[in-house]
Wavefront OBJ file of the C-alpha trace (Angstrom):
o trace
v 95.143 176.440 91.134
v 93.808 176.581 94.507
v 96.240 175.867 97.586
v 96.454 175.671 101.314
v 97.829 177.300 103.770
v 99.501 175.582 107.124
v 101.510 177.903 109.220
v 104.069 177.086 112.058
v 103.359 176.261 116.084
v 104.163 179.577 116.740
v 101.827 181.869 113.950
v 98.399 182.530 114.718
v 95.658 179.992 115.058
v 93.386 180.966 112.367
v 93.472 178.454 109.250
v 93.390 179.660 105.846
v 93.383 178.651 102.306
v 96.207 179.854 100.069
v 95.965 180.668 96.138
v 98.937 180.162 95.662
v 98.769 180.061 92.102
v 98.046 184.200 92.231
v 100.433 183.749 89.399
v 100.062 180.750 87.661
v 95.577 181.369 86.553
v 94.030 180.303 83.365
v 94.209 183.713 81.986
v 90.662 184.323 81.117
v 91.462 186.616 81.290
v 108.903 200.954 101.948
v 112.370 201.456 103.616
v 110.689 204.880 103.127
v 107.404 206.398 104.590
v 105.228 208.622 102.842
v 104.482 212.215 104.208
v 105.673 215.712 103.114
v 106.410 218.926 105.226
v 104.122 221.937 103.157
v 106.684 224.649 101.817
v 105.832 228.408 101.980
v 105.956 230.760 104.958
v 103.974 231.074 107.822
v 103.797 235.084 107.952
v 99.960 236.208 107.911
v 101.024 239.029 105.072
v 101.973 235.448 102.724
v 99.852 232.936 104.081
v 96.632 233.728 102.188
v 98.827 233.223 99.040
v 100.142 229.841 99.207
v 98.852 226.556 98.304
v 100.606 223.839 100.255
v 100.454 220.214 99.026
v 98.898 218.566 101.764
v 99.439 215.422 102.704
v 97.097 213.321 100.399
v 98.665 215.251 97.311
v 102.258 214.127 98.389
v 100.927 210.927 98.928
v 99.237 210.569 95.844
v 102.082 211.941 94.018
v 104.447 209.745 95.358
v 102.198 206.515 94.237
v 102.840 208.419 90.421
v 105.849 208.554 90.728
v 106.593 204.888 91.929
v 104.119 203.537 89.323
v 105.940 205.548 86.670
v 109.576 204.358 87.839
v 108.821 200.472 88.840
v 105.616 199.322 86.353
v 107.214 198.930 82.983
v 110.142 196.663 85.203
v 107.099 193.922 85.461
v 106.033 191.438 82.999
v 103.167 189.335 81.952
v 104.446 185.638 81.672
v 102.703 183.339 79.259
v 102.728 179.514 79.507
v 100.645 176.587 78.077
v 99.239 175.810 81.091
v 98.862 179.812 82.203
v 99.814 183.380 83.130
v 101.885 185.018 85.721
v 104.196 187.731 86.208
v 107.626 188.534 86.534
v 110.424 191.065 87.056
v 112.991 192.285 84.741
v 116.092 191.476 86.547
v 119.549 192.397 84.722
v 120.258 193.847 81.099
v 120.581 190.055 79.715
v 117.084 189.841 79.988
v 116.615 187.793 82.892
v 113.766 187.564 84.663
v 112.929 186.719 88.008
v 109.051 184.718 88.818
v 107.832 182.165 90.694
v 108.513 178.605 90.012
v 105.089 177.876 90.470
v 104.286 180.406 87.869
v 106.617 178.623 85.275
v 105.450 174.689 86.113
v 107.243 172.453 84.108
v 107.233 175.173 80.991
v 110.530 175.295 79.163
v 109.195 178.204 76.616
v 107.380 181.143 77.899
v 105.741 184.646 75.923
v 106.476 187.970 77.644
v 104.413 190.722 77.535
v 105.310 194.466 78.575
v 103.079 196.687 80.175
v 104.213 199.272 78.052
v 103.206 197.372 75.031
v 105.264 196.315 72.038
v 105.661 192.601 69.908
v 105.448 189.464 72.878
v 109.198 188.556 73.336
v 109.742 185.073 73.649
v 111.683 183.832 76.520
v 113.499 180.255 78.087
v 114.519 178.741 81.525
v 117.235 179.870 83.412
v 116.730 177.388 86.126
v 114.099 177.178 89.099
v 114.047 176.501 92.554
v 110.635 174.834 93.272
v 111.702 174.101 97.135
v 111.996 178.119 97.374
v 109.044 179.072 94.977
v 111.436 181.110 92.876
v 112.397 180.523 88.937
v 114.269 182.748 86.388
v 113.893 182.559 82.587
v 115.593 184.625 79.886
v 114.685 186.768 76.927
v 115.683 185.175 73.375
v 118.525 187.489 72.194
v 119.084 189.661 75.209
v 116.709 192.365 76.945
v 117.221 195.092 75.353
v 113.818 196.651 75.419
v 113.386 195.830 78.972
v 114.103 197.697 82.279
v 115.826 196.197 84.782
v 114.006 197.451 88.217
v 115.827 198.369 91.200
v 115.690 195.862 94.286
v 115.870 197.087 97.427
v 116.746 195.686 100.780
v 114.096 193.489 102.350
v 115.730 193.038 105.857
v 115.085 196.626 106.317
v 111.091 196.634 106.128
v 109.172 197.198 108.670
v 105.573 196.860 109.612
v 103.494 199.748 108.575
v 105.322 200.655 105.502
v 103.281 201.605 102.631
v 103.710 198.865 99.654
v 102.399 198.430 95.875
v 101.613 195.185 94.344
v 102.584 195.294 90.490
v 101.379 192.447 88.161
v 99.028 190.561 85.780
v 96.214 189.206 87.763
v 93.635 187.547 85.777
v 95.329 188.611 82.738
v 95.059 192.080 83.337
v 98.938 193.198 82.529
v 100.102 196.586 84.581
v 97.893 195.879 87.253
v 98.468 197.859 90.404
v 96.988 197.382 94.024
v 98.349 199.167 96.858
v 98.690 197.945 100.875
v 101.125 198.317 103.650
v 103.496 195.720 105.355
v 101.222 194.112 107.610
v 103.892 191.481 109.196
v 107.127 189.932 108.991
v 108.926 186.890 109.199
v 105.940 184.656 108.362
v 106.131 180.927 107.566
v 103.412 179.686 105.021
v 103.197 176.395 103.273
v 101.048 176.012 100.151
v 100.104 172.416 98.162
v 98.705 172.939 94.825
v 95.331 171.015 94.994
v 95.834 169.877 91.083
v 98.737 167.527 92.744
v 101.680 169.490 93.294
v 104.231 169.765 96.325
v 103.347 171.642 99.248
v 105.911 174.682 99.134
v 107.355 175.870 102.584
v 108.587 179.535 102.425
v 110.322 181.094 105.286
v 110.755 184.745 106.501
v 107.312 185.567 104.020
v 106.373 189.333 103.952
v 102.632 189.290 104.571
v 100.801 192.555 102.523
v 97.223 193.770 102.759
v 98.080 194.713 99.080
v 95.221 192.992 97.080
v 97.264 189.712 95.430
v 95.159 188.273 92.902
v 95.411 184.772 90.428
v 97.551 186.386 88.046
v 99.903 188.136 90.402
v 102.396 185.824 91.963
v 105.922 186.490 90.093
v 105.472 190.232 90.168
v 106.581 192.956 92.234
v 105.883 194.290 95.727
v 107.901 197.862 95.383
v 108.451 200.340 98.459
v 107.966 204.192 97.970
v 111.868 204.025 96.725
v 110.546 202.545 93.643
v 112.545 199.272 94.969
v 111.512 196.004 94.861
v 111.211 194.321 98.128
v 109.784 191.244 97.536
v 108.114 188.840 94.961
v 104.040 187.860 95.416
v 103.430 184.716 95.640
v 100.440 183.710 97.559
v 97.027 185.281 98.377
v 94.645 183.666 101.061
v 91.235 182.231 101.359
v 88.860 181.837 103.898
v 87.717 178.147 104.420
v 85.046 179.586 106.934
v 83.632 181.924 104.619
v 83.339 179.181 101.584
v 86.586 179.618 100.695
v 85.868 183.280 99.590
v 88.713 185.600 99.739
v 90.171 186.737 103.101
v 90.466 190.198 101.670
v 93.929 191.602 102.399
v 95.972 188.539 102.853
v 98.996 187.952 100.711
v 102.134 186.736 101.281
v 105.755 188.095 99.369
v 109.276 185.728 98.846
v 111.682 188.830 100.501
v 114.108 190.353 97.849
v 117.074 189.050 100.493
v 116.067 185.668 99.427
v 114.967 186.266 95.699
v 118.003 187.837 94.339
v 120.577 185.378 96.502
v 118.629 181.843 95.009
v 118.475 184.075 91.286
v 121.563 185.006 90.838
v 122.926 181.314 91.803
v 120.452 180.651 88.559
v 121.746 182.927 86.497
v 125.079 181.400 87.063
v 124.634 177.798 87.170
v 121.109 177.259 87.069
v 120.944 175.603 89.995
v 120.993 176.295 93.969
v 124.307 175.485 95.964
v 123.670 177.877 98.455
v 119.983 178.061 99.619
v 120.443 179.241 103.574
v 118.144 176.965 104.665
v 118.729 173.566 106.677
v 118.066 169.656 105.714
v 117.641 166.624 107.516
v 118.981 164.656 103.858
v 116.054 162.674 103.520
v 112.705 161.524 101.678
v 109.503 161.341 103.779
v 106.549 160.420 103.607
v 103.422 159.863 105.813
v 102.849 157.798 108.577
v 99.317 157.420 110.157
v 98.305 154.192 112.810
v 95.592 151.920 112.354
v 92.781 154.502 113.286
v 93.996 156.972 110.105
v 95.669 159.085 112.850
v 98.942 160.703 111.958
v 101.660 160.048 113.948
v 104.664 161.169 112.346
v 106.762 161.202 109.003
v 108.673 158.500 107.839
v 111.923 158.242 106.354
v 111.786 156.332 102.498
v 114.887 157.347 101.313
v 118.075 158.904 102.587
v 120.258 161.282 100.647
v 124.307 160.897 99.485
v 126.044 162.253 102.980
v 122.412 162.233 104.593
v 122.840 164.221 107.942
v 120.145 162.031 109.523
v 121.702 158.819 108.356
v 124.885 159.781 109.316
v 123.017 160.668 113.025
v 121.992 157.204 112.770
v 118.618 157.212 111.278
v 117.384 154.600 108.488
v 114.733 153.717 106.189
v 111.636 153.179 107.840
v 112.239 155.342 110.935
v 109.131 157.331 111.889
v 110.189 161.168 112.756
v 107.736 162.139 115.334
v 109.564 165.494 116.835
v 112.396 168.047 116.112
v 113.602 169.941 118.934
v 110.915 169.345 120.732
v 107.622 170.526 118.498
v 105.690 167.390 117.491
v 105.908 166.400 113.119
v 103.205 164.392 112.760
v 103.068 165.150 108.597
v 105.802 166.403 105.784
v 103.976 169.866 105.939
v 104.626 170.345 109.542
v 108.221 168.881 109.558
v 108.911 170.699 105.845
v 107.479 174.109 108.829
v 109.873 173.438 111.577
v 112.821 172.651 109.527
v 112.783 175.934 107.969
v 113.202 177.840 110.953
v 117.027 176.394 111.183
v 120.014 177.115 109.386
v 122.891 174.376 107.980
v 125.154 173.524 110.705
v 122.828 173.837 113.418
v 122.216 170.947 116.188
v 119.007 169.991 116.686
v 117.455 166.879 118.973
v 115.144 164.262 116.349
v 112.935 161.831 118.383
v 111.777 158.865 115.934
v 110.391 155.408 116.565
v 111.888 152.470 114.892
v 110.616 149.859 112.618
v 110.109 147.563 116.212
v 108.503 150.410 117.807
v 110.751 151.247 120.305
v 111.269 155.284 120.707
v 115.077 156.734 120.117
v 116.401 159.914 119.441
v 119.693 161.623 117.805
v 121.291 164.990 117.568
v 121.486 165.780 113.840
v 123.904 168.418 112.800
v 121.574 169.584 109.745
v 122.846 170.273 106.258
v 121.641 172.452 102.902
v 118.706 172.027 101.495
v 120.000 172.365 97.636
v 118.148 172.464 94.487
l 1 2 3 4 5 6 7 8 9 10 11 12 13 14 15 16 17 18 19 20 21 22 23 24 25 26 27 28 29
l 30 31 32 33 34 35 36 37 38 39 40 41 42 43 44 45 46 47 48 49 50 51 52 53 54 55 56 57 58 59 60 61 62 63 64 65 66 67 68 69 70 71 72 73 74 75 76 77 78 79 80 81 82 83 84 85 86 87 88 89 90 91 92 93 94 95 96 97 98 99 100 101 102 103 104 105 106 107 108 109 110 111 112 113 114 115 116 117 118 119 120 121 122 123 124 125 126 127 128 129 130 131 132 133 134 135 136 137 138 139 140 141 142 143 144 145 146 147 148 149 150 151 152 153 154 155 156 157 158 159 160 161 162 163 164 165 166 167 168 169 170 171 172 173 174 175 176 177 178 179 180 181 182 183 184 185 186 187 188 189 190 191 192 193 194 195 196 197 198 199 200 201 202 203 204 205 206 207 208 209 210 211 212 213 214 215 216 217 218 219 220 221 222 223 224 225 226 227 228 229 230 231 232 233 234 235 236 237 238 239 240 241 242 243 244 245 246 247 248 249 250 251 252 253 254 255 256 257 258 259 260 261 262 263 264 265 266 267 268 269 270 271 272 273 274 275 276 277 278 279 280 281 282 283 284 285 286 287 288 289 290 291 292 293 294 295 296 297 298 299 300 301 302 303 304 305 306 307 308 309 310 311 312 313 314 315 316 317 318 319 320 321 322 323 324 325 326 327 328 329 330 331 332 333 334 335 336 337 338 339 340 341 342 343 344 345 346 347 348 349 350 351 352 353 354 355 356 357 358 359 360 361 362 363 364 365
């Protein structure tokens, strides 16, 4: 399923195509830096008789040694309408993905990289606003490994990173990349008539994220999990061939908070990220322009109806930056948190321009 990338006012100008469905295909199928100090001693009567690892052997080793200690964590996820991957969570057998990756599936086959019988697996609960799902092994995980996740607010740019998953079907896959950039903002749509799907705070990877991927793993050199693949990027001015070491990660912060809300109640109280409490949809002039997003429904305890907005208001800016479409407001809105202020200029059914200060809410799930 291809899918397209917007990003906010404030990324960079270049436009891009997003596949996001690197985990959802047809199946045809870092907190640590790498480097070593050589042991042995520097005296000319000793020298000729060491052999130092040098660099690329540490290097190399420690790439072992994180495959060895994070791979058999990540699963091959089977649906009727595709593949994906996932990551062995807890000792219940849960198991985090994306909710892309898991559609409107209720049933799901797992397959190990380390091989074994396909286990057979149900919803937990999934947060399609978020891009995040998990499902659970029938009677408990007790062949599985839980992996370790780390701490995805400590990253930083530069840091050496390995993409684990199933891309095109290929189970135990393994690409490796560094941290490229922070803090991104990326919207996809699925193209076969899904949502668009805004996800804030993305890790962007030069690790090679392929159909087949999203759900898996991006692991630091800790063996830790640090964030969950979910899109990989096309370039529209190249035919819409690959924009080779693009992809974008959910950060563990977020993953594991939305999961284990899930696990617990299989559904999202708590989601960190702000709402206006209504239904849009959009709103172009008599030339096909767009000129802003208008409000078809509001929510129980809407924030913007309580601000005084109303069916068939036309949102035309937040704070300032201009929403002339659900993608771009679904953008801004997810660069504020609940309980924040922010200034909505709108035009009423007559025309005439107003404006409120909403104090925004949750955006639950």
């Amino acid at each position: 399923m291809n899918q397209r990338l917007t990003k906010s006012a404030a990324a960079a100008a270049a436009s891009l195509l997003v596949l996001a469905a690197a985990g959802c295909g047809s199946g045809s199928g870092k907190p640590k830096s790498a480097g070593s100090t050589p042991a042995g001693s520097t005296s000319s009567s000793t020298a000729g008789s060491q052999n130092p690892r040098t660099s690329t052997d540490s290097l190399q080793s420690d790439y072992e040694r994180v495959v060895s200690d994070a791979l058999p964590s990540v699963v091959q996820i089977s649906t009727t309408g595709g593949l994906g991957s996932g990551v062995v969570y807890d000792a219940k057998g849960d198991i985090i993905t994306n909710a892309h990756v898991v559609g409107t599936a209720t049933k799901f086959t797992v397959t190990q990289p380390t091989g074994g019988a396909p286990l057979t697996a149900s919803l937990v609960g999934a947060y399609p606003s978020g891009d995040i799902a998990v499902i659970r092994v029938s009677g408990g995980g007790s062949t599985l490994k839980p992996a370790k996740f780390g701490d995805s607010t400590k990253l930083k740019v530069g840091q050496i990173v390995l993409a684990m998953g199933s891309p095109l079907g290929l189970t135990g896959t393994v690409t490796q990349g560094i941290v490229s950039a922070l803090g991104r903002t990326v919207t996809s749509k699925d193209s076969a008539g899904g949502g668009a799907i805004t996800v804030g705070d993305a890790i962007q990877t030069s690790a090679a994220i392929n159909n087949g991927n999203s759900g898996g793993a991006l692991v630091d050199l800790s063996s830790e999990v640090v964030g969950i693949p979910s899109a990989a990027a096309l370039n529209p001015e190249l035919g819409d061939s690959a924009a080779a070491g693009i992809g974008f990660a959910i950060p563990t912060a977020t993953v594991t908070r939305i999961a284990d809300q899930l696990i617990a109640g299989g559904k999202v109280t708590n989601s960190g990220r702000a709402a206006l409490g209504v239904k849009v949809s959009g709103v172009v002039d008599a030339s096909g322009n767009p000129v802003g997003v208008g409000i078809a429904e509001l929510e129980p305890d809407s924030p913007a109806g309580k601000a005084g907005l109303a069916v068939g208001d036309v949102i035309t800016a937040v704070n300032g930056t201009a929403t002339p479409d659900p993608t771009t407001l679904s953008q801004v809105m997810v660069t504020f948190k609940p309980g924040q202020q922010v200034k909505v200029d709108y035009l009423a059914p007559d025309g005439s321009k107003k404006s409120a200060t909403v104090t925004l809410g949750q955006l639950n799930g």
